[in-house]
N, C-alpha and C positions, 0 to 999 in steps of 0.2 A: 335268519333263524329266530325262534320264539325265545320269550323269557323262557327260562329254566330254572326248576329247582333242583337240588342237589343236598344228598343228604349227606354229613362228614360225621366220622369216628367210626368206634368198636362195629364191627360187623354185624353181632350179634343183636344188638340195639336196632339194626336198620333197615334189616330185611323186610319187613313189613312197607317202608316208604317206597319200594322197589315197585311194588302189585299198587302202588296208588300211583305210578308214572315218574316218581322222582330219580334220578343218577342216583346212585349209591356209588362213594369212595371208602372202602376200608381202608383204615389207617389206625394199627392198632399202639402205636407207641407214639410219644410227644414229638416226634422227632418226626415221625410220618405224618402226623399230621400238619406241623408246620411245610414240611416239604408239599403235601396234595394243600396246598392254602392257595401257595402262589404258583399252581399248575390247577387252579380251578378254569373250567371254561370260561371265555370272554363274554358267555351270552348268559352268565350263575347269575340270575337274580334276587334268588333267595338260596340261604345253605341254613339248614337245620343240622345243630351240632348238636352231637354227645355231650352231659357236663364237661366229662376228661377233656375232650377235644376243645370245649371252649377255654378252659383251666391252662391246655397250653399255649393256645393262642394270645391270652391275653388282653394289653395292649393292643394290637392290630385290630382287633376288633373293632377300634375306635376311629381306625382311619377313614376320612371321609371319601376315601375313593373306593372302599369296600361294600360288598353286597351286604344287603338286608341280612342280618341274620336272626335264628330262632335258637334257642337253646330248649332243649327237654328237661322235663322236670325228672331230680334225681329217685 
């Protein structure tokens, strides 16, 4: 399977990446988003977060076995 990107957080924010080809996961609370992190595909090689959704992640973000990611500007 190809790389993939994938786009995480607010729904509302991400609807657009859907019509560019990218997964869209809504996860609208910190909680959901940590839960869709480590239930992202094994093939995410990029994940474009919501601020919120990077704010909950954190940490994690830093791990070196974690995908590429982008944050959006707030």
């Amino acid at each position: 399977m190809p790389d993939t990107v994938v786009a995480l957080g607010e729904q509302a924010l991400l609807e657009g990446f859907r019509l560019a080809g990218a997964g869209v996961i809504a996860a609208e609370t910190d909680d959901a988003v940590r839960r869709a992190w480590t239930e992202l595909p094994s093939h995410a090689a990029v994940v474009i977060l919501t601020p919120r959704a990077a704010e909950a992640l954190g940490t994690v973000l830093a791990e070196p076995d974690s995908p590429m990611t982008v944050v959006l500007p707030r």
